[in-house]
ChimeraX commands (.cxc) that place a marker at each C-alpha (Angstrom):
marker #1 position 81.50,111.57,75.40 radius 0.5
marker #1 position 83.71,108.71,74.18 radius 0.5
marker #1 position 86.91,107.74,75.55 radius 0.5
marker #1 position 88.25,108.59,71.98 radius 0.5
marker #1 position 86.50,111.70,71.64 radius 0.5
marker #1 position 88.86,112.95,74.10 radius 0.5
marker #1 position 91.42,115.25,73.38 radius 0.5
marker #1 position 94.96,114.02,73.76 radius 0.5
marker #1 position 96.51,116.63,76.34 radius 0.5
marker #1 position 93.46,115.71,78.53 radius 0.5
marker #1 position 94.30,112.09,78.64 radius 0.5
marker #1 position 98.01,113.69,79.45 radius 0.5
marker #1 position 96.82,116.13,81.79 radius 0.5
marker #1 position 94.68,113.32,83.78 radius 0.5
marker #1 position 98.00,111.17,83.79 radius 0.5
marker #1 position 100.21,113.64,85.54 radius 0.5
marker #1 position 97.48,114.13,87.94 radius 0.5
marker #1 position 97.20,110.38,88.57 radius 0.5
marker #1 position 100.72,110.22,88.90 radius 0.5
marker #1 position 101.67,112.65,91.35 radius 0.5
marker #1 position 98.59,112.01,93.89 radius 0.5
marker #1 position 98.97,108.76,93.80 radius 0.5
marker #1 position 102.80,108.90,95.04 radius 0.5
marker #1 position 101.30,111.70,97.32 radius 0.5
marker #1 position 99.13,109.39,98.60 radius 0.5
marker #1 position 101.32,106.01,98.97 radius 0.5
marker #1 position 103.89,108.14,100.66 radius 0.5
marker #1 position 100.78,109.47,103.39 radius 0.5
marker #1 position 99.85,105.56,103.52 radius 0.5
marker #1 position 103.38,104.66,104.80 radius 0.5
marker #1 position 103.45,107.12,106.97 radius 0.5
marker #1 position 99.95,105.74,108.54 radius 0.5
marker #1 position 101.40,102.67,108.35 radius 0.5
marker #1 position 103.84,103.81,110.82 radius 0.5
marker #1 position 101.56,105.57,112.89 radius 0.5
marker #1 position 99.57,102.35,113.54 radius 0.5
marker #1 position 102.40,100.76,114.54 radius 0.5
marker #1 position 101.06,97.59,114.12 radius 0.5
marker #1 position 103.63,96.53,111.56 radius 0.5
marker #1 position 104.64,98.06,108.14 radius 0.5
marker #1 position 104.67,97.21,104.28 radius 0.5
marker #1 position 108.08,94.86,103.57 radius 0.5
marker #1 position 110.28,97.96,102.53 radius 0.5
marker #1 position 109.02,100.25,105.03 radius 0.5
marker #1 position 110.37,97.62,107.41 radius 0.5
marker #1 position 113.70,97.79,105.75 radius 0.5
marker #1 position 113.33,102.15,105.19 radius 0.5
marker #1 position 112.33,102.00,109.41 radius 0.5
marker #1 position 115.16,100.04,110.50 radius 0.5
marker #1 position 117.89,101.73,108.64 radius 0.5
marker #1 position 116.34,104.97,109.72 radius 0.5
marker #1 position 116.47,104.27,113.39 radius 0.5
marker #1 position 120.28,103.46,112.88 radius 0.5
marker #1 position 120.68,106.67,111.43 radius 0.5
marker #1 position 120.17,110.06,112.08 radius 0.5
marker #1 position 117.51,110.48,108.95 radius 0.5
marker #1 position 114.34,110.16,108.31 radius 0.5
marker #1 position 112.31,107.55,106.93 radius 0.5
marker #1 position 110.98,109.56,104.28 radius 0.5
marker #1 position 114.96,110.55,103.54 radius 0.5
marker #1 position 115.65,106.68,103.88 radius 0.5
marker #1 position 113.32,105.81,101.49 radius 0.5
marker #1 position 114.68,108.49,98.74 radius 0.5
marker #1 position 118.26,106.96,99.28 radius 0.5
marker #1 position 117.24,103.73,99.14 radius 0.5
marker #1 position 114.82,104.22,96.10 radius 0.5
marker #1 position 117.94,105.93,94.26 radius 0.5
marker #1 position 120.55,102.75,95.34 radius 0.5
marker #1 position 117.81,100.29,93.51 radius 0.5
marker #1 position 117.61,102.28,90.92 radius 0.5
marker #1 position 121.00,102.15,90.03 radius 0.5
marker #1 position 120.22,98.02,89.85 radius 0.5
marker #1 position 118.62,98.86,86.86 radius 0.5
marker #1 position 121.87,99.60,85.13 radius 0.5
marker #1 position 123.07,96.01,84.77 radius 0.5
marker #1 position 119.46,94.53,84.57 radius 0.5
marker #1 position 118.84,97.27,80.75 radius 0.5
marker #1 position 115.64,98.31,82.98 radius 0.5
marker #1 position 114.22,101.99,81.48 radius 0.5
marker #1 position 113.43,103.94,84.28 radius 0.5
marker #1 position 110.00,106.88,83.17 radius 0.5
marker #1 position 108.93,109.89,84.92 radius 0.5
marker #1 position 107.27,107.71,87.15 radius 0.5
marker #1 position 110.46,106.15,88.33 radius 0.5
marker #1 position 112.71,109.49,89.45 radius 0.5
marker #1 position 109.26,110.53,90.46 radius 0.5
marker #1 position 108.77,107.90,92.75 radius 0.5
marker #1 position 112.19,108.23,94.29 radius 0.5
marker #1 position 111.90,111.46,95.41 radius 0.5
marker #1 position 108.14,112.39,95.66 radius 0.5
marker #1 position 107.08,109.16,97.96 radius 0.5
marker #1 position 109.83,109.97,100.81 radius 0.5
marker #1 position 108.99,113.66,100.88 radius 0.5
marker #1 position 104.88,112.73,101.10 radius 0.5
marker #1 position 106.04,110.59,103.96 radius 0.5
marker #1 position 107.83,112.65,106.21 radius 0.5
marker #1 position 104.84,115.72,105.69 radius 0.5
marker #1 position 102.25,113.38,106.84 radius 0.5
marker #1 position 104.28,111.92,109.16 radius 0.5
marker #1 position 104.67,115.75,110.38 radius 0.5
marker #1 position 100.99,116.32,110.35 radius 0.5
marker #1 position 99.99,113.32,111.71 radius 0.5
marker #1 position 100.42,112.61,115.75 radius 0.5
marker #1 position 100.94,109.11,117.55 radius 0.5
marker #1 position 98.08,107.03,117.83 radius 0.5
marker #1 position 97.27,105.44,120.92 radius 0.5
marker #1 position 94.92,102.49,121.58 radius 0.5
marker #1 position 94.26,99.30,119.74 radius 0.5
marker #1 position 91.47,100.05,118.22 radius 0.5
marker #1 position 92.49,103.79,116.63 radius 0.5
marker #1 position 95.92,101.69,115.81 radius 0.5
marker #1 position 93.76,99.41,113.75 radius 0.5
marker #1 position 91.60,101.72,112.19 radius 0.5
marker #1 position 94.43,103.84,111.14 radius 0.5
marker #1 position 96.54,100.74,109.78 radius 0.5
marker #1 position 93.10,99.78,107.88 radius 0.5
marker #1 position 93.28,103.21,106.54 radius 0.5
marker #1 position 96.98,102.86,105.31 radius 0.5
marker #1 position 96.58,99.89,103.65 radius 0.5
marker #1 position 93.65,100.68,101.83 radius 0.5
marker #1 position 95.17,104.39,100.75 radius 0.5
marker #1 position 97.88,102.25,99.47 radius 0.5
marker #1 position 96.03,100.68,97.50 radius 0.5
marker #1 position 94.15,103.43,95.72 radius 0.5
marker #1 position 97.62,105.22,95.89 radius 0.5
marker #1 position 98.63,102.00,93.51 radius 0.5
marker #1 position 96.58,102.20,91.47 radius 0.5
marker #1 position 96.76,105.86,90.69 radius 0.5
marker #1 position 99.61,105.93,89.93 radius 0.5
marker #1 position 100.90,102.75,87.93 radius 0.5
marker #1 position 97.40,103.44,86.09 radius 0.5
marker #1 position 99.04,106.92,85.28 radius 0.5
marker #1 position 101.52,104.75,82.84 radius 0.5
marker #1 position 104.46,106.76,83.49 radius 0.5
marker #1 position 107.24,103.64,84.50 radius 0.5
marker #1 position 107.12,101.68,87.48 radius 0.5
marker #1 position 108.60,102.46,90.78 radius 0.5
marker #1 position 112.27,101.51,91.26 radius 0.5
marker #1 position 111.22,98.88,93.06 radius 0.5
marker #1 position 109.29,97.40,91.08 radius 0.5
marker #1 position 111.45,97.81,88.18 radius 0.5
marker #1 position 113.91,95.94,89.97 radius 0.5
marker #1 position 111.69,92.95,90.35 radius 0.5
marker #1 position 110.48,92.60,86.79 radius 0.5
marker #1 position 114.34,92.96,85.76 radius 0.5
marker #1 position 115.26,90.55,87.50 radius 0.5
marker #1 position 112.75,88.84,86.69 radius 0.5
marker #1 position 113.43,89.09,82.67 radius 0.5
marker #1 position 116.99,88.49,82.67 radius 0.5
marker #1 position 116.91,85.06,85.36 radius 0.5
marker #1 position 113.50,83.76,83.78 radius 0.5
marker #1 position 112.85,82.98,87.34 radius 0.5
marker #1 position 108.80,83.71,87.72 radius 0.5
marker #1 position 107.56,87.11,88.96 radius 0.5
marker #1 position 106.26,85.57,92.32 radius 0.5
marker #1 position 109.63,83.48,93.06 radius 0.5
marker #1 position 111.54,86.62,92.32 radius 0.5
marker #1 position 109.26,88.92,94.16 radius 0.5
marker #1 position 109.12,86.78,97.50 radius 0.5
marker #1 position 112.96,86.87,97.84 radius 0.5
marker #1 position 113.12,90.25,97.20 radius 0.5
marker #1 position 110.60,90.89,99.48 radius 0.5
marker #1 position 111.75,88.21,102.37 radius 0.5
marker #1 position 115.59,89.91,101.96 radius 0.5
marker #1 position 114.34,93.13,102.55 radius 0.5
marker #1 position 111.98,92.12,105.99 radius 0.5
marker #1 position 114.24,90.00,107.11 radius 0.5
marker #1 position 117.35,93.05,106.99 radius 0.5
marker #1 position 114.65,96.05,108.02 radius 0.5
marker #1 position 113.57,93.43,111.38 radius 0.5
marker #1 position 117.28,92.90,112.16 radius 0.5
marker #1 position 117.82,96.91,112.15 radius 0.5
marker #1 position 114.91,97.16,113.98 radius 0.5
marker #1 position 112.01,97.69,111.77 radius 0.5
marker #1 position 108.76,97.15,113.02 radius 0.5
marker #1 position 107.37,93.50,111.69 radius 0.5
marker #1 position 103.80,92.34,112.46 radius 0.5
marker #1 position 100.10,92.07,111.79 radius 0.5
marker #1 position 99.98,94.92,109.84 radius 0.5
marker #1 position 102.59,93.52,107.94 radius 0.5
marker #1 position 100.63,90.75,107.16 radius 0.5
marker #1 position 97.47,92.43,106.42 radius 0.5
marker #1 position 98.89,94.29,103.53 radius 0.5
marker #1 position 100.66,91.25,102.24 radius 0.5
marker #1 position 97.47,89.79,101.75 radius 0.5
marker #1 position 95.11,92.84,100.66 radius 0.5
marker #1 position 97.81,94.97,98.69 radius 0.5
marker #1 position 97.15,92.58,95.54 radius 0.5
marker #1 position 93.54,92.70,95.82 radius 0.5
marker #1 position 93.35,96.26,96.48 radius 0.5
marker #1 position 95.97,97.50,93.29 radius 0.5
marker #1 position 94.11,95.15,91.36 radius 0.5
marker #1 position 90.63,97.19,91.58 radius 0.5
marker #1 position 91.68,100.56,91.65 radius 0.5
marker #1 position 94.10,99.54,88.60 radius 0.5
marker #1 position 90.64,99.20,86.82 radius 0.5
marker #1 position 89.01,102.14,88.76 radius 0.5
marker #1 position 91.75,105.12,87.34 radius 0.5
marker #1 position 92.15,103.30,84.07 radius 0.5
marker #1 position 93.01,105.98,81.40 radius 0.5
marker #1 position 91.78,105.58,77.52 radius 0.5
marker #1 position 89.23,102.54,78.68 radius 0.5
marker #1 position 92.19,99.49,79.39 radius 0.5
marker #1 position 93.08,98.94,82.79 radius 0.5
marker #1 position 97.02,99.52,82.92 radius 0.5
marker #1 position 97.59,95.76,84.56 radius 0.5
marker #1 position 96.09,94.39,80.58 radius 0.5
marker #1 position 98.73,96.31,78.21 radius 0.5
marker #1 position 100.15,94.35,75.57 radius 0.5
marker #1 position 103.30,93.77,75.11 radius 0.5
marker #1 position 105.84,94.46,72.12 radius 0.5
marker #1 position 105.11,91.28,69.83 radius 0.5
marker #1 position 101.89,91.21,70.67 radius 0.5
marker #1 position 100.00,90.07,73.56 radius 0.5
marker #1 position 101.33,86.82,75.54 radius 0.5
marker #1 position 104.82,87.42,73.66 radius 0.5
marker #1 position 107.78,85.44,74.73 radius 0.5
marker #1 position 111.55,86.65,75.89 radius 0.5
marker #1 position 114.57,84.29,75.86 radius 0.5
marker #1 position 116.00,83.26,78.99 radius 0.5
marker #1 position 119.51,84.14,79.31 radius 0.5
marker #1 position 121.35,80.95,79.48 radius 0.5
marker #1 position 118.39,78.37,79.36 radius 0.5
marker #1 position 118.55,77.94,75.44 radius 0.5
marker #1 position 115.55,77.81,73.90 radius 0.5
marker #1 position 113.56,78.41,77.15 radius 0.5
marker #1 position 111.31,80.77,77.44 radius 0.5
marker #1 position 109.31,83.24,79.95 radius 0.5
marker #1 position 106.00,85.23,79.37 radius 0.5
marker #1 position 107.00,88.81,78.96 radius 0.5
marker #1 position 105.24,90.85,81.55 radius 0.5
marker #1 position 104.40,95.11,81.69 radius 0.5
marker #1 position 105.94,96.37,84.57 radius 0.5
marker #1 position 102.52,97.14,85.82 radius 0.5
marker #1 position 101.36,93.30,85.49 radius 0.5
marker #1 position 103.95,92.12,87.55 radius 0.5
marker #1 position 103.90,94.39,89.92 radius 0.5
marker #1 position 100.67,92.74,91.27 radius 0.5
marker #1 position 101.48,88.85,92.65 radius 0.5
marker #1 position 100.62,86.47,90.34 radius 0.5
marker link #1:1,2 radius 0.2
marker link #1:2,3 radius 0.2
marker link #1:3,4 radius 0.2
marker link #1:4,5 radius 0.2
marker link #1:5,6 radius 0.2
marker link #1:6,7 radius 0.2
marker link #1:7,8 radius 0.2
marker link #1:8,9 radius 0.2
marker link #1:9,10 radius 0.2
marker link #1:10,11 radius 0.2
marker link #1:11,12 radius 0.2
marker link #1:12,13 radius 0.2
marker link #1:13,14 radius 0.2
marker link #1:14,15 radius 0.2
marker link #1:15,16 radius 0.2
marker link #1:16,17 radius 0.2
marker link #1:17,18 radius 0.2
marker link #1:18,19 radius 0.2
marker link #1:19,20 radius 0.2
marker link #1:20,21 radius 0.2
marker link #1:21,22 radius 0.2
marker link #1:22,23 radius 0.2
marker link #1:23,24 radius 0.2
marker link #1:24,25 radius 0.2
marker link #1:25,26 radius 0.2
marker link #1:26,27 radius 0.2
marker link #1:27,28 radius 0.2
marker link #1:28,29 radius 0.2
marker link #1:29,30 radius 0.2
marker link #1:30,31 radius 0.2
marker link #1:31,32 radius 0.2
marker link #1:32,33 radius 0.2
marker link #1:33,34 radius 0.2
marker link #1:34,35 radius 0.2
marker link #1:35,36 radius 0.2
marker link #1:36,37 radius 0.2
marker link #1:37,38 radius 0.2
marker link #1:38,39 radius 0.2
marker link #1:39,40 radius 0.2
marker link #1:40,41 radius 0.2
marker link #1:41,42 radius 0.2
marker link #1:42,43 radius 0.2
marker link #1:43,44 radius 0.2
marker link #1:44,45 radius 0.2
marker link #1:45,46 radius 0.2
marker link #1:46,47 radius 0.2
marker link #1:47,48 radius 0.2
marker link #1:48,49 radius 0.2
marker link #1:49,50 radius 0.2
marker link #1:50,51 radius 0.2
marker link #1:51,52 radius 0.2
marker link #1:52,53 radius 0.2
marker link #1:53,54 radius 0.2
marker link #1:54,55 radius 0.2
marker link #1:55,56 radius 0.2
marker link #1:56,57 radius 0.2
marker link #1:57,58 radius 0.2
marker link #1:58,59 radius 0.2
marker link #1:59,60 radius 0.2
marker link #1:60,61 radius 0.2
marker link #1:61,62 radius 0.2
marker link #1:62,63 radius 0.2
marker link #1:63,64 radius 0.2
marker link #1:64,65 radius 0.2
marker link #1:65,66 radius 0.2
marker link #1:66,67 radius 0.2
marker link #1:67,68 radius 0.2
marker link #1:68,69 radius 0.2
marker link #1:69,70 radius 0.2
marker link #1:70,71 radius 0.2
marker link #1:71,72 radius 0.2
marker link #1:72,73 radius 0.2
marker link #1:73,74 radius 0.2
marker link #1:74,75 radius 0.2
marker link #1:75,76 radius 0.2
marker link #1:76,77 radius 0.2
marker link #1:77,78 radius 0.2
marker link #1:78,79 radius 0.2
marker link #1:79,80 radius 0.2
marker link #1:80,81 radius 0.2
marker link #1:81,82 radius 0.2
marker link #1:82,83 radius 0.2
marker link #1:83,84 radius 0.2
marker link #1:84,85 radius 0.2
marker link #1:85,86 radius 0.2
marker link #1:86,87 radius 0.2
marker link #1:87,88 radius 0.2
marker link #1:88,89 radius 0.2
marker link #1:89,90 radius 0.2
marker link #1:90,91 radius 0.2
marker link #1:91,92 radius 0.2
marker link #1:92,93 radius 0.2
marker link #1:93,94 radius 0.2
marker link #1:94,95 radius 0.2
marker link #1:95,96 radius 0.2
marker link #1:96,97 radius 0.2
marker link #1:97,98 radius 0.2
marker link #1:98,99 radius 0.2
marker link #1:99,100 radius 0.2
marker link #1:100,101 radius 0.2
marker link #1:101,102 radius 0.2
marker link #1:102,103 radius 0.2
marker link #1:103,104 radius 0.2
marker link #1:104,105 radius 0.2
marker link #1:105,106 radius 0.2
marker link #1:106,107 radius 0.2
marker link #1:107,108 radius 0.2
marker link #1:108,109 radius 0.2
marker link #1:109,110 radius 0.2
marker link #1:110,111 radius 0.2
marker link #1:111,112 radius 0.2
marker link #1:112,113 radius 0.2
marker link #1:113,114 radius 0.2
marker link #1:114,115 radius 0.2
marker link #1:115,116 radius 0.2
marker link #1:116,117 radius 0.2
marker link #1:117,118 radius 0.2
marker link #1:118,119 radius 0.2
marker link #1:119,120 radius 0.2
marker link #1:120,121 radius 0.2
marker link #1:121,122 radius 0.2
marker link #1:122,123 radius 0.2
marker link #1:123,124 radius 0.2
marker link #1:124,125 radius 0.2
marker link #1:125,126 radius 0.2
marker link #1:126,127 radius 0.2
marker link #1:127,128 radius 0.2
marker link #1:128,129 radius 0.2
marker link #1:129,130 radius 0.2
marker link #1:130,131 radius 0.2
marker link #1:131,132 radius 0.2
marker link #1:132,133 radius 0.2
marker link #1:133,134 radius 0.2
marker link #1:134,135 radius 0.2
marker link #1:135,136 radius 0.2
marker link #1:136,137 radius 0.2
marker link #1:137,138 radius 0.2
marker link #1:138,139 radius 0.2
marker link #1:139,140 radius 0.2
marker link #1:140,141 radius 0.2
marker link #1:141,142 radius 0.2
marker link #1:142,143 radius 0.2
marker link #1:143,144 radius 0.2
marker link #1:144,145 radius 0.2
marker link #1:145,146 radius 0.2
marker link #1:146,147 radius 0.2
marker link #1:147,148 radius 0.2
marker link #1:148,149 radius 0.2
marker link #1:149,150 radius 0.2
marker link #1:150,151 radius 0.2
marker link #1:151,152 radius 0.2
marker link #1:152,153 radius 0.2
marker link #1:153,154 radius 0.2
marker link #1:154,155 radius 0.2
marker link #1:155,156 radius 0.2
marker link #1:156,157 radius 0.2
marker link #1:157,158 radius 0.2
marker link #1:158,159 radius 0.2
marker link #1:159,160 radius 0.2
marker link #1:160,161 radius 0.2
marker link #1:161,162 radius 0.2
marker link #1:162,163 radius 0.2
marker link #1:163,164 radius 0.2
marker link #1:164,165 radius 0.2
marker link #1:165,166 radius 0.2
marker link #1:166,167 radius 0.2
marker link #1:167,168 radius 0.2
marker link #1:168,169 radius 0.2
marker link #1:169,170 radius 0.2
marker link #1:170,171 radius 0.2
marker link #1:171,172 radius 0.2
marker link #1:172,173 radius 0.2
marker link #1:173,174 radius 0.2
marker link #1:174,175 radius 0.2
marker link #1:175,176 radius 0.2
marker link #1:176,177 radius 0.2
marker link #1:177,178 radius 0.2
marker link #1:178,179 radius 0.2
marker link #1:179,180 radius 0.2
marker link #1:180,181 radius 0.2
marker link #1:181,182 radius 0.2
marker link #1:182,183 radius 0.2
marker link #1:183,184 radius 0.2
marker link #1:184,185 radius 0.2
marker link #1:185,186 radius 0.2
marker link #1:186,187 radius 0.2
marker link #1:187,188 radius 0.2
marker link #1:188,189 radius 0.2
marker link #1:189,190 radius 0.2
marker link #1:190,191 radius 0.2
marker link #1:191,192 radius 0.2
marker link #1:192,193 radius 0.2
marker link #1:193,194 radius 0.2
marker link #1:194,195 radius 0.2
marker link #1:195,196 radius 0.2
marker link #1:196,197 radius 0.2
marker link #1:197,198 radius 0.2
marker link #1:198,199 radius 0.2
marker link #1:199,200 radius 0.2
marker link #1:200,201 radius 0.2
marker link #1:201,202 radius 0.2
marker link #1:202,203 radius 0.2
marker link #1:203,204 radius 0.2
marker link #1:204,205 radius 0.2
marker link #1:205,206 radius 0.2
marker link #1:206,207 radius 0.2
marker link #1:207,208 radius 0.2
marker link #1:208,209 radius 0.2
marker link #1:209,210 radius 0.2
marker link #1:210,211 radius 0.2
marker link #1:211,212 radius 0.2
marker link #1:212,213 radius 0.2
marker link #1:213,214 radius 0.2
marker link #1:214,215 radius 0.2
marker link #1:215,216 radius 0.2
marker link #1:216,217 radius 0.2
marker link #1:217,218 radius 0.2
marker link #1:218,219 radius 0.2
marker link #1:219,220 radius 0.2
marker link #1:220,221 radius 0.2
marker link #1:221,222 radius 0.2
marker link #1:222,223 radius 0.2
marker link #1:223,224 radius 0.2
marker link #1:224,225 radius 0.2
marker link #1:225,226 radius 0.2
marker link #1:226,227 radius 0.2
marker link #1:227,228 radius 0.2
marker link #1:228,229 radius 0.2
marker link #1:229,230 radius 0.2
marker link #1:230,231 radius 0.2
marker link #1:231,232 radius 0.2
marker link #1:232,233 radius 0.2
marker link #1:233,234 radius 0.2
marker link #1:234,235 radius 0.2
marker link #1:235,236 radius 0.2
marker link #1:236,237 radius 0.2
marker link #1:237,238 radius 0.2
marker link #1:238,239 radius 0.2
marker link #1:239,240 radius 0.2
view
């Protein structure tokens, strides 16, 4: 059958099921990362330190800190989809179950198997559900708002975020290493092929087009006539 042959609830239906197992799943791929403790993803080092100076959760962290960035998006005009309260809420509450289910791991090599694990479940969680087209994670969102209102490029933008929030998760005590490394380096790679793998309607969710037309520009506020490539949420999510 042909992709438009398809009824429209079923593309729907398939979206919603994207969605919500593939925050599922990137909340259980945290909580492996934690397991391994060989080093977690840059906000899990920020959601693990402020956790240890509390007395929550990380999965709780994460779902307060998810809802702080998401009031960034206020000031920055960012539109926030299901995806986006869904991501608050459904990624910390996946965490803390598997994180429940799943005991310690002990020995290098079941640490590194399970870390492998994580990163790749992260990976397929990523693309499930940013494929799903339902808004990007808060996040995320907060990256690309930035990232339209300073005209600053997605990767400069990205990296600080990203360094700010190691750099405060190590100095709480969040756990920094390899495996933070490893899914620096594979996390792009990885979103970028299941992006194309859970595709719904036959266009991988990282190739939208944009209002104007594909390649469309947006001002930069306070550069004059400047200019910056307008980017989906899901493009520049991945690092560019």
């Amino acid at each position: 059958m042909s992709t438009a042959a398809v009824p429209r609830g079923a593309h729907l239906t398939r979206r919603l099921i994207q969605l919500y197992v593939g925050l599922a799943l990137y909340g259980a791929s945290s909580a492996l990362l934690v397991r391994a403790g060989l080093g977690l993803e840059p906000w899990g080092v920020l959601h693990q330190g402020l956790a240890g100076r509390t007395d929550l959760s990380i999965g709780v962290v994460s779902i307060i800190v998810g809802a702080a960035v998401l009031l960034l998006w206020i000031p920055l005009r960012q539109r926030p989809g299901l995806g986006t309260v869904s991501n608050v809420f459904a990624v910390g509450i996946a965490m803390d179950g598997t994180l429940a289910l799943v005991p310690e791991v002990h020995g290098l090599v079941a640490q590194i198997a399970v870390l492998v694990t994580g990163v790749v479940v992260n990976g397929v969680a990523t693309g499930l559900y940013i494929a799903a087209r339902f808004g990007p994670g808060p996040r995320d969102g907060l990256m690309t708002g930035l990232h339209l209102r300073t005209g600053r490029s997605v990767r400069l933008v990205r990296t600080l975020i990203e360094v700010a929030v190691v750099v405060t998760g190590f100095l709480l005590g969040g756990s920094l290493g390899v495996g933070t490394v490893l899914y620096a380096l594979a996390i792009g790679p990885l979103a970028q092929f299941f992006l194309r793998v859970f595709a719904v309607g036959g266009k991988p969710a990282g190739e939208e087009t944009v209002p104007g037309g594909e390649g469309a520009v947006a001002p930069v506020p306070g550069n004059g006539d400047a200019s910056v490539t307008a980017r989906t949420p899901e493009q520049a999510i991945l690092p560019q």
